[in-house]
Backbone as JSON, one array per atom type, in Angstrom:
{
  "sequence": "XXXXXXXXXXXXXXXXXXXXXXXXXXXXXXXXXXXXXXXXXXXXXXXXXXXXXXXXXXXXXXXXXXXXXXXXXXXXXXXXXXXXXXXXXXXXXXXXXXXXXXXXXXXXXXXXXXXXXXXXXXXXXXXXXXXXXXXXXXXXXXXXXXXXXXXXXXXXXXXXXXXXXXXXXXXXXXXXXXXXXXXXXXXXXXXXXXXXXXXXXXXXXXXXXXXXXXXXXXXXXXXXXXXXXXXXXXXXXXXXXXXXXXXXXXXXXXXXXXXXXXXXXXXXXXXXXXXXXXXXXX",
  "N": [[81.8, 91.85, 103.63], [80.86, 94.57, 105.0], [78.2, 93.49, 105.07], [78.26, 91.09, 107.36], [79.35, 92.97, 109.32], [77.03, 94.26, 110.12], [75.43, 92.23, 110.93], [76.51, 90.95, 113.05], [76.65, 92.89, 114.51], [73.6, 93.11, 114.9], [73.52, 90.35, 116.18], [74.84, 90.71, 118.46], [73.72, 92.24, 120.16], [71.32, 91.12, 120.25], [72.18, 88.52, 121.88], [73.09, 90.23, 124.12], [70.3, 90.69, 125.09], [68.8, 89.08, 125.66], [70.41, 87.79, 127.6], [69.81, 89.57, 129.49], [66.8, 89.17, 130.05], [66.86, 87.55, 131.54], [66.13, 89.16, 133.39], [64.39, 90.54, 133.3], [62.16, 88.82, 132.1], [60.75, 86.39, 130.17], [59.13, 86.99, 128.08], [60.01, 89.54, 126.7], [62.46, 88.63, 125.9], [61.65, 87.18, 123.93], [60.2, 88.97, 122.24], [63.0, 90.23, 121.81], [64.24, 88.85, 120.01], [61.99, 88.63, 117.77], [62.24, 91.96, 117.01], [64.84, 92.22, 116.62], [65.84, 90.21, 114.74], [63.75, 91.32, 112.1], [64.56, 93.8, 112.24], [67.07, 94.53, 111.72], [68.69, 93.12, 109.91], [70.08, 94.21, 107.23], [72.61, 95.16, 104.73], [75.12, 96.44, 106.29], [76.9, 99.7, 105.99], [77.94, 102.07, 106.91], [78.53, 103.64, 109.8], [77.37, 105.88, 112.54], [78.2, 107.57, 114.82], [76.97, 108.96, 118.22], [79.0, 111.92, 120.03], [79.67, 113.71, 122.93], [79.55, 111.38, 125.86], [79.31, 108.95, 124.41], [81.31, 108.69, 122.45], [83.57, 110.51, 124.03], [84.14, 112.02, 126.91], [83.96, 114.81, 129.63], [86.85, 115.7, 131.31], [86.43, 116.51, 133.97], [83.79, 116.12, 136.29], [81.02, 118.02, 134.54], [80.02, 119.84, 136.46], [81.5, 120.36, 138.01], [83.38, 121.9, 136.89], [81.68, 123.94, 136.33], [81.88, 124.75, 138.56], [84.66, 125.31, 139.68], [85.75, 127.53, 138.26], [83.88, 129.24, 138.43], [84.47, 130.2, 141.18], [86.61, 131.23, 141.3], [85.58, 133.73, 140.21], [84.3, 134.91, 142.3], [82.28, 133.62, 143.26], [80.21, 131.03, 144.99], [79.07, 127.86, 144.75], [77.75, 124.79, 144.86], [78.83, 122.37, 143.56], [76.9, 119.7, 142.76], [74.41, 121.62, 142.71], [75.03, 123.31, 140.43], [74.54, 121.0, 138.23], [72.66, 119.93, 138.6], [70.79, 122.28, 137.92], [72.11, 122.52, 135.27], [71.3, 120.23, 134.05], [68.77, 121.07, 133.93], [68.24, 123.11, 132.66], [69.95, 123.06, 129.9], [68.36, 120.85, 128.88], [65.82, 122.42, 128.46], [66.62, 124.37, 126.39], [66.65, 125.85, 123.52], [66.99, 124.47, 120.38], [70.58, 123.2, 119.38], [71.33, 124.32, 116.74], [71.79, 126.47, 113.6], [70.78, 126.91, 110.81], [70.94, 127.66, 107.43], [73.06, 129.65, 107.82], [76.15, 132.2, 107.57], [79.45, 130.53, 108.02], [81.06, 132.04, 109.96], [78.91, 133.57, 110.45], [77.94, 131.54, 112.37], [79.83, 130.81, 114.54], [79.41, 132.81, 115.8], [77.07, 132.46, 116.78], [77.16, 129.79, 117.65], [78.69, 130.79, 120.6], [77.0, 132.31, 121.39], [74.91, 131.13, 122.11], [75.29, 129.27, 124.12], [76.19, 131.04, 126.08], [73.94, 132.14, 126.9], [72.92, 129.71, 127.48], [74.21, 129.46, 130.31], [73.72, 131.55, 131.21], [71.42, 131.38, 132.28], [71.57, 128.78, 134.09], [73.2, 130.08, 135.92], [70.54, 131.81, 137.35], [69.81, 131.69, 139.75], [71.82, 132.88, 141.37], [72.62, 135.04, 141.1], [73.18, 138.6, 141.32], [75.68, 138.05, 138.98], [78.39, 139.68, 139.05], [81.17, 139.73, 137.33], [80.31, 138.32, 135.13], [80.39, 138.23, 132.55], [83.43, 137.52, 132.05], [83.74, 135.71, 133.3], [82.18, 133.69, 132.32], [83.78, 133.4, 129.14], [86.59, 132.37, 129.75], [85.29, 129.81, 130.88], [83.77, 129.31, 128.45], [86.34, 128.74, 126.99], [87.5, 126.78, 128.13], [86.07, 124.31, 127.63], [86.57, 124.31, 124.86], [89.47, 122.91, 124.82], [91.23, 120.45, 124.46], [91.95, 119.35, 126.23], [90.3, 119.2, 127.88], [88.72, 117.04, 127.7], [88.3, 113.34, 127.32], [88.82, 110.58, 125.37], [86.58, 107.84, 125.29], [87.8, 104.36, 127.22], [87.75, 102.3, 125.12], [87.28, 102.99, 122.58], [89.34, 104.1, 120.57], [90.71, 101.65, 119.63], [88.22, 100.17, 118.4], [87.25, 102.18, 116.8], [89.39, 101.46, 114.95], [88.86, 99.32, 113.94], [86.54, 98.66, 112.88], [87.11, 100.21, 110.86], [89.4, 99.2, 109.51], [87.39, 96.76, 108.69], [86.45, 98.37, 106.65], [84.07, 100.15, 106.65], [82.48, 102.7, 106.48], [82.64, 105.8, 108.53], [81.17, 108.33, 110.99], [80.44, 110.8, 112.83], [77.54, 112.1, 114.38], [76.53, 115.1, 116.17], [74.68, 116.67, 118.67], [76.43, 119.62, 118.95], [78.75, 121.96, 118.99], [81.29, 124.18, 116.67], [83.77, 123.46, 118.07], [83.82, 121.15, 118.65], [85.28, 119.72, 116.41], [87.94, 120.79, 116.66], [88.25, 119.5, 118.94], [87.84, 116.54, 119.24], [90.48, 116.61, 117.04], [92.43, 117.39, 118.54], [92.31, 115.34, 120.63], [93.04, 112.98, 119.15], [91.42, 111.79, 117.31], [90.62, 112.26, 115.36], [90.65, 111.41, 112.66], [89.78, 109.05, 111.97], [87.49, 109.67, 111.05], [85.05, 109.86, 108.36], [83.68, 112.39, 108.14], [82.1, 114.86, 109.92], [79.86, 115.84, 111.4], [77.87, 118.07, 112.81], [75.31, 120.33, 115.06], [74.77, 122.23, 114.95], [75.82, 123.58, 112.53], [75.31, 122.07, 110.54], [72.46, 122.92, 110.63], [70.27, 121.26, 111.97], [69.19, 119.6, 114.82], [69.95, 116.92, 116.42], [66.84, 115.31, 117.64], [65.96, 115.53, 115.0], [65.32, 114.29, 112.16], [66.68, 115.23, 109.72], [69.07, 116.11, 110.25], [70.28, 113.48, 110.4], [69.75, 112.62, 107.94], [71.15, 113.95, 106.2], [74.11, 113.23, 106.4], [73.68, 110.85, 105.3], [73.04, 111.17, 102.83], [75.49, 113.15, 102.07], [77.31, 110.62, 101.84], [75.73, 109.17, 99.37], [73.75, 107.17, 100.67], [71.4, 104.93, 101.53], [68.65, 104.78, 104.42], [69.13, 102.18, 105.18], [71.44, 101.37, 104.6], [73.12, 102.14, 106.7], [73.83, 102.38, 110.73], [73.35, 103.79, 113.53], [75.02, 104.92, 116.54], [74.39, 105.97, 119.94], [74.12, 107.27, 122.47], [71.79, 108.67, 123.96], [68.1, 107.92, 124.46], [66.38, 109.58, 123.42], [67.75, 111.67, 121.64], [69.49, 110.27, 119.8], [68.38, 107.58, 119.98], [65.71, 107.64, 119.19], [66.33, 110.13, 116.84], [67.44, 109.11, 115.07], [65.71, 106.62, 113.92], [63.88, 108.67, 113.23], [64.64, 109.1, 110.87], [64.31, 106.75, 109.44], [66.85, 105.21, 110.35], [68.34, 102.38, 111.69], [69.28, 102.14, 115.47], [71.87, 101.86, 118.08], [71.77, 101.28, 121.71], [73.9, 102.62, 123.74], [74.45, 102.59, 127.02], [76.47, 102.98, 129.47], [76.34, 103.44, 132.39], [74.35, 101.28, 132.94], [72.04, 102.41, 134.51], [69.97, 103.14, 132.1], [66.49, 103.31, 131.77], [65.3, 102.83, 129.11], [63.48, 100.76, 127.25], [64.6, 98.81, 125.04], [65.92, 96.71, 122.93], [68.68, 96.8, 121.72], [71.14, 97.02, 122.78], [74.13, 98.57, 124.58], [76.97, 98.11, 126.7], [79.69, 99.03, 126.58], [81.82, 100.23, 123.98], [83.24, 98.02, 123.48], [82.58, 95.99, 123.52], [80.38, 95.6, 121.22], [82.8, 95.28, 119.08], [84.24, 93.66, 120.19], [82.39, 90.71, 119.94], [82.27, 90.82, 117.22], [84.52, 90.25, 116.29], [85.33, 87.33, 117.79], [83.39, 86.39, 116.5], [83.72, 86.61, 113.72], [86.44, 84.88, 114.09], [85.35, 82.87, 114.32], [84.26, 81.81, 112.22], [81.83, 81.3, 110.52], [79.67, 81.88, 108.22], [77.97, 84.62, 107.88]],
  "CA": [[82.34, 92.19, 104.95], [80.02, 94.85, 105.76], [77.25, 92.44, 105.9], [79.27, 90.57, 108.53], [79.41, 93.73, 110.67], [76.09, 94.99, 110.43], [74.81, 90.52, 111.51], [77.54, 90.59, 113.79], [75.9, 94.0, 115.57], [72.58, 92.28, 115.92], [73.26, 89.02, 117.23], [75.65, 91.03, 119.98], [72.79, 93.3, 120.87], [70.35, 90.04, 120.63], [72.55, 88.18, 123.06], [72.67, 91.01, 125.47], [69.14, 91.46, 125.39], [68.37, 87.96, 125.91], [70.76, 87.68, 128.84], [69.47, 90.25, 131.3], [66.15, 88.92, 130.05], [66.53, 86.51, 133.16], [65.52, 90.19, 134.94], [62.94, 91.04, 132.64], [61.22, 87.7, 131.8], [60.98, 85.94, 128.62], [58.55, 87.86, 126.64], [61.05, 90.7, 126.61], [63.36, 88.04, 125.19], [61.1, 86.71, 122.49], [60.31, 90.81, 121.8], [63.97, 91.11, 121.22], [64.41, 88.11, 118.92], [61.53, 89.16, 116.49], [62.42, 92.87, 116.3], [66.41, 92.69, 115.89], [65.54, 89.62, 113.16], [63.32, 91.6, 111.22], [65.16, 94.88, 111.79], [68.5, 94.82, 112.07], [69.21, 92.45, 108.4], [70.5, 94.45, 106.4], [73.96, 95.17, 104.92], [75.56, 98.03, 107.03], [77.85, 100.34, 105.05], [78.1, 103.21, 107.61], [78.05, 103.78, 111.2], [77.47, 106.97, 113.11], [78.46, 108.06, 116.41], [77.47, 110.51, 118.6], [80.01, 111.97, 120.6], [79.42, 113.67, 123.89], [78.85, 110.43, 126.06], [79.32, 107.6, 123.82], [83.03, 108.78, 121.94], [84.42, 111.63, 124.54], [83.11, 112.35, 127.87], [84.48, 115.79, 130.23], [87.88, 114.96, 131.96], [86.12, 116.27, 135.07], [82.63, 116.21, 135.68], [80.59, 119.45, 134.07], [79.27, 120.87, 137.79], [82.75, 120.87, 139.04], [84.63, 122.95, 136.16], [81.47, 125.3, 136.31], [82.03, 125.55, 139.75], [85.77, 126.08, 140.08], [85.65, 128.66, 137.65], [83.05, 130.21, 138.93], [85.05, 130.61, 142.26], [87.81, 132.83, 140.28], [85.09, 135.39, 140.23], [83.77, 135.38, 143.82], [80.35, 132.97, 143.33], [80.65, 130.63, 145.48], [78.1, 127.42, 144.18], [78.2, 123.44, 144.79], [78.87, 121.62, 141.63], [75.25, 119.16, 142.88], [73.92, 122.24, 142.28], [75.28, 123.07, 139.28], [74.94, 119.81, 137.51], [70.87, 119.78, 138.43], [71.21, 123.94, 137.25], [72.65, 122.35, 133.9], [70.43, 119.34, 133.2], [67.43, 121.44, 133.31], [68.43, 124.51, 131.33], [70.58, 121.98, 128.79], [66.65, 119.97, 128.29], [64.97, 123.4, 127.89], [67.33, 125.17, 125.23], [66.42, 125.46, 121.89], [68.36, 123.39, 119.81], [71.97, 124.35, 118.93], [70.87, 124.64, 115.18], [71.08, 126.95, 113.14], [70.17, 127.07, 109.45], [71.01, 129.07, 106.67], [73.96, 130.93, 108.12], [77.78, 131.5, 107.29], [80.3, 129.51, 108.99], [81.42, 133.15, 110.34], [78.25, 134.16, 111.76], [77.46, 130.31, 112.58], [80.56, 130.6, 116.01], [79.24, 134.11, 116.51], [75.9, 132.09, 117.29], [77.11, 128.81, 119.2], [78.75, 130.83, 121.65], [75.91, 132.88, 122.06], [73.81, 130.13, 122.33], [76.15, 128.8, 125.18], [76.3, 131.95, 126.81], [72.18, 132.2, 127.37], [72.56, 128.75, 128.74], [75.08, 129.84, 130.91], [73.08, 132.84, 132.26], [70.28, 130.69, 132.75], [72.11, 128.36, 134.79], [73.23, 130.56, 137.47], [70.1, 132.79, 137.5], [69.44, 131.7, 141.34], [73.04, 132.92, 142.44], [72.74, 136.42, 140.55], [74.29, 139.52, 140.54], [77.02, 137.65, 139.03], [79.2, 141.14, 138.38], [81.84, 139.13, 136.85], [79.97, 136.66, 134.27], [81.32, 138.01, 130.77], [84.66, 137.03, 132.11], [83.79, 134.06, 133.44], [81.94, 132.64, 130.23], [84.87, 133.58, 128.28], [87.45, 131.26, 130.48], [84.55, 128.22, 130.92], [84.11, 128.75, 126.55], [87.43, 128.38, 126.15], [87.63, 125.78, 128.68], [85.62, 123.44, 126.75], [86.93, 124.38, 123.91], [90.5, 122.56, 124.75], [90.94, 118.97, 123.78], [92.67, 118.73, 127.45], [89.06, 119.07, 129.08], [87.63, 115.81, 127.13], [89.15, 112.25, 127.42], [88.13, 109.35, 124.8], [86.17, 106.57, 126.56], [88.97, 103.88, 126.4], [87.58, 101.68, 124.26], [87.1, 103.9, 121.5], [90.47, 103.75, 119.33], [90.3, 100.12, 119.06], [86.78, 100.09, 118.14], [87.32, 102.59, 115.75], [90.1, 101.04, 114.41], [88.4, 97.87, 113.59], [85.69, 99.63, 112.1], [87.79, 101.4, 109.34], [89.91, 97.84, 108.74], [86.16, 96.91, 107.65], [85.69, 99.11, 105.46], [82.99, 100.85, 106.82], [82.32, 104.45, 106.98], [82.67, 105.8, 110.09], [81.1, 109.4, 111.02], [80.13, 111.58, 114.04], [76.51, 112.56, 114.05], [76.45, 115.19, 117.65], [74.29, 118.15, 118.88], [77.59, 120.16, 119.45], [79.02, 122.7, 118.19], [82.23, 123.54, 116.04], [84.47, 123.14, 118.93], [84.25, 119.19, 118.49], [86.25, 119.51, 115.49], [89.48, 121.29, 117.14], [88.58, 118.89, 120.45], [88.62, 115.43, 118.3], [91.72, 116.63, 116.22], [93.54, 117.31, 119.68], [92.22, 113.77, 121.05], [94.05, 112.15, 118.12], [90.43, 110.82, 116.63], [89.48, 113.1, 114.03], [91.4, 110.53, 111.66], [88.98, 107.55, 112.17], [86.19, 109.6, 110.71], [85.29, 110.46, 106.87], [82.56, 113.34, 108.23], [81.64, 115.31, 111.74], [78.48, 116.48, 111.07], [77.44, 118.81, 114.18], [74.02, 120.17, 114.19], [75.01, 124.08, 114.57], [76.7, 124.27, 111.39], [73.83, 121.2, 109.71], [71.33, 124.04, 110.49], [69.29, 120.81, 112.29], [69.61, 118.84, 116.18], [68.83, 115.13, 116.93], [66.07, 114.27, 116.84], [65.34, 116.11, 113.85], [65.6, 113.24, 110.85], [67.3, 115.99, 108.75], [71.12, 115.75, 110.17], [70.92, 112.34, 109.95], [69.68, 112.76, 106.48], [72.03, 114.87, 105.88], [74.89, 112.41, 106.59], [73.38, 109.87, 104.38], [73.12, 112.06, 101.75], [76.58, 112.75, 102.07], [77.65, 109.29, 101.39], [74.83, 108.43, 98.88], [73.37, 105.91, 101.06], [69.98, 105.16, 102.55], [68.52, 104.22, 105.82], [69.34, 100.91, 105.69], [72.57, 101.13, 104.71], [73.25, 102.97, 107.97], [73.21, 102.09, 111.78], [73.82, 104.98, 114.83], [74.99, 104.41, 118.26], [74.75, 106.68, 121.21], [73.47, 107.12, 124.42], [70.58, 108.94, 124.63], [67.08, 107.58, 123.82], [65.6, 110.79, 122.29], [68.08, 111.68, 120.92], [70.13, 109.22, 119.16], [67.83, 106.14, 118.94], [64.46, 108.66, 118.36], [66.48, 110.81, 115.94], [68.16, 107.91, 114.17], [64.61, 106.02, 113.53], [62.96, 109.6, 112.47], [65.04, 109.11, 109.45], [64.59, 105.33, 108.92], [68.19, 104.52, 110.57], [68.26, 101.75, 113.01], [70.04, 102.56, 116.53], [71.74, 101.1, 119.35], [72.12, 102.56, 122.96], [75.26, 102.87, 124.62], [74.61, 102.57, 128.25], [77.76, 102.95, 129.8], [76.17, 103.32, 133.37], [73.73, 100.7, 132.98], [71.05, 102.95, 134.52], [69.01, 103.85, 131.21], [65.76, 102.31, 131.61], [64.48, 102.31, 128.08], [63.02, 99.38, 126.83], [65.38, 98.87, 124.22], [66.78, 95.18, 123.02], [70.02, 96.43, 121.29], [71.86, 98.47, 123.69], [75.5, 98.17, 124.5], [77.44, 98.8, 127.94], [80.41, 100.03, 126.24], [82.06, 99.89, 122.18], [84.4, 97.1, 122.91], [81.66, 94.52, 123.43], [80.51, 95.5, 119.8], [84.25, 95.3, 118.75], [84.55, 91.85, 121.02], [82.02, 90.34, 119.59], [82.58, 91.09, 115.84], [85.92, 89.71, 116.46], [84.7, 86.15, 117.77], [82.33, 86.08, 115.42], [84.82, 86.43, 112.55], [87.65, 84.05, 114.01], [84.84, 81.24, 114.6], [84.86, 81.23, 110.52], [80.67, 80.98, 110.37], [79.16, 82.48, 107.14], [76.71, 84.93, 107.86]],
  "C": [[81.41, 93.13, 105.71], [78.79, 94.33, 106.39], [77.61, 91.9, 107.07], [78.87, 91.57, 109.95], [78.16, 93.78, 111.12], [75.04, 93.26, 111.09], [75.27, 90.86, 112.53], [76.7, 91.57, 115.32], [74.92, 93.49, 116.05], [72.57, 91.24, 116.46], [74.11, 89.57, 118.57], [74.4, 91.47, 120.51], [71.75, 92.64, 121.29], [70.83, 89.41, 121.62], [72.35, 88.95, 123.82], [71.62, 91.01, 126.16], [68.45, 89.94, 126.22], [68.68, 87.61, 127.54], [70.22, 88.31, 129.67], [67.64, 90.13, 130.74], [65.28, 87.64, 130.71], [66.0, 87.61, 134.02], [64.64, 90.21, 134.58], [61.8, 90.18, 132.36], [61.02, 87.13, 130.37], [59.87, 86.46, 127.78], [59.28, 88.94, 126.03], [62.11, 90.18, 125.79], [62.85, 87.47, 124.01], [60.75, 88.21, 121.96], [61.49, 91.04, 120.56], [64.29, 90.7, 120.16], [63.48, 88.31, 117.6], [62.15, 90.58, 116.26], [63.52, 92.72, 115.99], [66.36, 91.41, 114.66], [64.63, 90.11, 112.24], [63.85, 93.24, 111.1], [66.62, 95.5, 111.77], [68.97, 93.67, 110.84], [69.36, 92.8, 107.42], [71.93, 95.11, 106.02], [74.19, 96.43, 105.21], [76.76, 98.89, 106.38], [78.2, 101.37, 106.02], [77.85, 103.2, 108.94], [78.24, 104.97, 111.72], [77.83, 106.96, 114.29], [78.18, 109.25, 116.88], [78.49, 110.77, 119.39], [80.06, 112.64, 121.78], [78.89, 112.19, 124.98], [79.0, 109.17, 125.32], [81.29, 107.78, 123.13], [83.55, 109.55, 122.95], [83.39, 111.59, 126.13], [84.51, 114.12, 128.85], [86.34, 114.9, 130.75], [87.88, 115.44, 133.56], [84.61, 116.78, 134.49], [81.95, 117.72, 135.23], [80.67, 120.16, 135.35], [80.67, 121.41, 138.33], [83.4, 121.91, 138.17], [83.5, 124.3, 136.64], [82.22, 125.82, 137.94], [83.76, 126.03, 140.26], [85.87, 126.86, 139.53], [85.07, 129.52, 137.88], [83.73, 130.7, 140.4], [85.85, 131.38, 142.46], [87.09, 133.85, 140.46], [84.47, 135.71, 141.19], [82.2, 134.78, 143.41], [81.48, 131.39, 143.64], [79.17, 129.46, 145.18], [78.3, 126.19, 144.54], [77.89, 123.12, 143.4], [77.66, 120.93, 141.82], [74.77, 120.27, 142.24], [73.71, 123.04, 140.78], [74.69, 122.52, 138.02], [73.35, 119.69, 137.11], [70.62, 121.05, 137.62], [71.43, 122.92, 135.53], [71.34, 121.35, 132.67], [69.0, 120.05, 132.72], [67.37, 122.53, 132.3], [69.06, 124.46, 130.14], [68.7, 122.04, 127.99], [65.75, 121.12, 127.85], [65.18, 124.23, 127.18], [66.56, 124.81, 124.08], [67.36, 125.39, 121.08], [69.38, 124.06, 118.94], [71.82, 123.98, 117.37], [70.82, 125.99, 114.32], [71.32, 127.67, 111.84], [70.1, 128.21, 108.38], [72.23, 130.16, 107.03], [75.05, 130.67, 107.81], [78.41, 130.68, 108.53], [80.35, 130.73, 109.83], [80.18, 133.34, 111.38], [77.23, 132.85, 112.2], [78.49, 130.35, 114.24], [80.01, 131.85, 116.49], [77.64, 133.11, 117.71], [75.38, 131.0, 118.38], [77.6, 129.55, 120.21], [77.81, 132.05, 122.11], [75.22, 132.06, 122.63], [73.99, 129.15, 124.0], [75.75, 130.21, 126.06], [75.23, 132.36, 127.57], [72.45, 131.01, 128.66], [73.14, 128.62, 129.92], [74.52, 130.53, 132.08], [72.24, 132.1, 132.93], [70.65, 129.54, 134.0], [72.44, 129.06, 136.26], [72.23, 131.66, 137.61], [69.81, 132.53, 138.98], [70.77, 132.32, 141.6], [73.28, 134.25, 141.34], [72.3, 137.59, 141.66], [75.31, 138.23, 140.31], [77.86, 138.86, 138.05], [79.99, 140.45, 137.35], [81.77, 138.04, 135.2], [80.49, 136.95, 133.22], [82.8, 137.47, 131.2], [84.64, 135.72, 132.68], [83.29, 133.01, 132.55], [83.11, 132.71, 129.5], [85.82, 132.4, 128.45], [86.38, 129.99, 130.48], [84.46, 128.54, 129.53], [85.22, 128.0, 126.76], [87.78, 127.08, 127.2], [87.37, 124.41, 127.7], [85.96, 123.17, 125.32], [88.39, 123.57, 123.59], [90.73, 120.93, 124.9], [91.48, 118.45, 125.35], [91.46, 118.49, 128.18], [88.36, 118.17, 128.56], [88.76, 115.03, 127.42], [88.16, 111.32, 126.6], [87.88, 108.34, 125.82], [87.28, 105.44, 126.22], [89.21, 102.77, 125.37], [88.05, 102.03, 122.87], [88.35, 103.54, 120.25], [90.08, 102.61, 118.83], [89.02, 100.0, 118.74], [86.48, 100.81, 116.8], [88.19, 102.1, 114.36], [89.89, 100.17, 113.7], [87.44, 98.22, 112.87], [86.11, 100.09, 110.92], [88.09, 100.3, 108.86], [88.74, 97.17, 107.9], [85.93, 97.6, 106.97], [84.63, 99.7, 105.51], [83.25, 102.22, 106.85], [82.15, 104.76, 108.15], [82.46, 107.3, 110.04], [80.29, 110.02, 112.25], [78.55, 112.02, 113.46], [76.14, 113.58, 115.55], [75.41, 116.97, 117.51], [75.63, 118.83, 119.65], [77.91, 121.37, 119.06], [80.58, 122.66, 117.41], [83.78, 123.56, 117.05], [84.72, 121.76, 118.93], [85.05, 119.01, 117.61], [87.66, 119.39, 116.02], [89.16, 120.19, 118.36], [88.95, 117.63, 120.0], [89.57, 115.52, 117.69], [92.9, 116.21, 117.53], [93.45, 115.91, 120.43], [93.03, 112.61, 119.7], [93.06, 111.28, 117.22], [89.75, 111.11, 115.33], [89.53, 112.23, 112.65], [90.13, 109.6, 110.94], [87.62, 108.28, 111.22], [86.28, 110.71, 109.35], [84.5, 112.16, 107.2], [82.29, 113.57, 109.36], [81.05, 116.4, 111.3], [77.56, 116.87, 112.68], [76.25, 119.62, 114.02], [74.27, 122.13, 114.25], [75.39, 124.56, 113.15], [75.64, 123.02, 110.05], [72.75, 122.36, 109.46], [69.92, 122.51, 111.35], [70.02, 120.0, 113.69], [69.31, 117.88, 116.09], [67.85, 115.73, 117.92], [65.73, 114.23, 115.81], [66.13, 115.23, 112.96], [67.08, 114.02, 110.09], [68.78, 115.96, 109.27], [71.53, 114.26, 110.04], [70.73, 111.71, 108.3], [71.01, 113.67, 105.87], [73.68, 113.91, 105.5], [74.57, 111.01, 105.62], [73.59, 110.02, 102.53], [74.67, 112.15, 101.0], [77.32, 111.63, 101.37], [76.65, 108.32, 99.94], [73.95, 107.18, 98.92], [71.63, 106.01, 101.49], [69.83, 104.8, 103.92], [69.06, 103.29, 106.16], [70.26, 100.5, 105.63], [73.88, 101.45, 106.04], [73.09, 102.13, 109.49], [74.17, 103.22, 112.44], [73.87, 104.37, 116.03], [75.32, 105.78, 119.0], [73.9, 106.6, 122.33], [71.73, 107.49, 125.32], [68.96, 108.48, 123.41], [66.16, 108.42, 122.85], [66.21, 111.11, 121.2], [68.64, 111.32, 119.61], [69.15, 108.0, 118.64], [66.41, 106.99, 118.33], [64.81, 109.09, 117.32], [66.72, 110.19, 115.17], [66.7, 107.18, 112.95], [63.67, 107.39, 113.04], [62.99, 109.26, 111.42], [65.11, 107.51, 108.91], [66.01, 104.42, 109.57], [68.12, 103.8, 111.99], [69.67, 102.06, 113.57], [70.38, 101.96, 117.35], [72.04, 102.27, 120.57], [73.43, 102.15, 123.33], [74.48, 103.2, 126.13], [75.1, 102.43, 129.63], [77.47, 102.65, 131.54], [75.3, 102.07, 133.85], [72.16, 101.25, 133.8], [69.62, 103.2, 133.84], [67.9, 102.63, 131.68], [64.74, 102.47, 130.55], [64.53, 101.36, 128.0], [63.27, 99.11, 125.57], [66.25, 97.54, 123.96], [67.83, 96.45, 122.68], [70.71, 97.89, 121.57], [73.03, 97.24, 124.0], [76.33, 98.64, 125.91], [78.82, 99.47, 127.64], [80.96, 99.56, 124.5], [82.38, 98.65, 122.38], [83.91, 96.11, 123.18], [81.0, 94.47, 122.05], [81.55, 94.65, 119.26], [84.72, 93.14, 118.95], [84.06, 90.44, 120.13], [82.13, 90.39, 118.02], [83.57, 89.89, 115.65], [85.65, 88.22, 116.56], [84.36, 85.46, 116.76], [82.99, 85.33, 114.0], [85.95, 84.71, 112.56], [86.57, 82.52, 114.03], [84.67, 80.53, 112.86], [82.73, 81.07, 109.92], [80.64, 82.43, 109.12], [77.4, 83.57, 107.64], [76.18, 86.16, 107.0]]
}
């Protein structure tokens, strides 16, 4: 059966690739057909997820919470501004990792680590008199399973997933706030392991949390496949460690050059399904 899934994954991700390879041109489509037949055949025992973006996304967008919150304390900011503020001081953090420490002084350190990126964020719109009290309220903001929403695929996807018999486990640069936010989303169930890289001691791209997770399970690379969203992270970090990846490209925007990407789970899920009821041996 896991064989099944882990076929089932590449011929979805091969169709896809094939189809919008009426935009791209047919070398792109013969591309996709040698690499996902020589790398995507083997039996899949495990699947990762990350989870910002591919399992969970905000339940409004980031720029806007900073910015109504920030309006409580007299800074007055557009969320645009914000949002650009976030992406670049997000991309230039050093990675929420970190190694060797207790659990104890492991939360002392994500919400430090938050709190920098925080400062850094509004350093154009400083004095902000107010900011320890306004980090405090945006932490705990994020921190409440009410400010995420599962994408709505997700259950069913997961669901179908477990009925296989697969392993099913979170692989996210997060911190340990994803725990208490997946419990309160009702998903924490679906998964044997939520392996976050603050409390790993390592971030995607770095091989080592997804080693880590393998380990775990006593598996290898190949027994493995990861899906999420971002190309560095997820399909780069995935393939550091030997583990083939797909993208999630929910917006259809990404323009890596990537056969086996996915526009959301439940075309995985869809296709599996098909696959199965048509009765073919693969």
């Amino acid at each position: 059966m896991a064989q099944k899934v882990l076929l089932c994954s590449r011929l979805f991700a091969l169709c896809k690739y094939v189809h919008r390879s009426r935009l791209i041109g047919p070398e792109k489509a013969d591309e996709a057909v040698s690499l996902l037949s020589s790398t995507l055949t083997m039996a899949i025992k495990a699947i990762f997820f990350d989870a910002a973006g591919t399992l969970i996304k905000p339940s409004r967008r980031v720029g806007e919470s900073y910015t109504l919150v920030a309006q409580k304390y007299g800074v007055e900011v557009s969320s645009a501004a914000i949002s650009e503020r976030f992406r670049a001081c997000f991309n230039a953090a050093p990675p929420l990792a970190f190694p060797g420490v207790s659990v104890a002084e492991t939360a002392r350190l994500e919400r430090e680590w938050w709190k920098q990126l925080v400062w850094s964020i509004f350093e154009p719109w400083r004095p902000f008199a107010q900011f320890e009290d306004y980090f405090t309220e945006l932490f705990e903001y994020f921190a409440q399973a009410e400010s995420w929403i599962l994408y709505p695929e997700v259950p069913e996807t997961l669901s179908a997933l477990k009925e296989r018999g697969l392993i099913v486990d979170v692989i996210s640069n997060f911190d340990s706030r994803l725990i208490k936010i997946l419990h309160g989303l009702g998903a924490a169930h679906w998964f044997e392991e939520i392996f976050i890289s603050s409390r790993v001691g390592y971030a995607k791209p770095n091989r080592r949390i997804f080693e880590a997770a393998l380990e775990r399970h006593g598996l290898g690379p190949n027994d493995a496949l990861h899906i999420g969203d971002s190309e560095t992270n997820d399909l780069g970090g995935a393939a550091n460690a030997g583990v083939k990846g797909i993208l999630i490209d929910r917006s259809g925007n990404n323009t890596a050059d990537h056969p086996a990407r996915v526009s959301n789970l439940e075309e995985v899920l869809g296709f599996l399904d098909s696959t199965s009821q048509s009765g073919k041996a693969l």
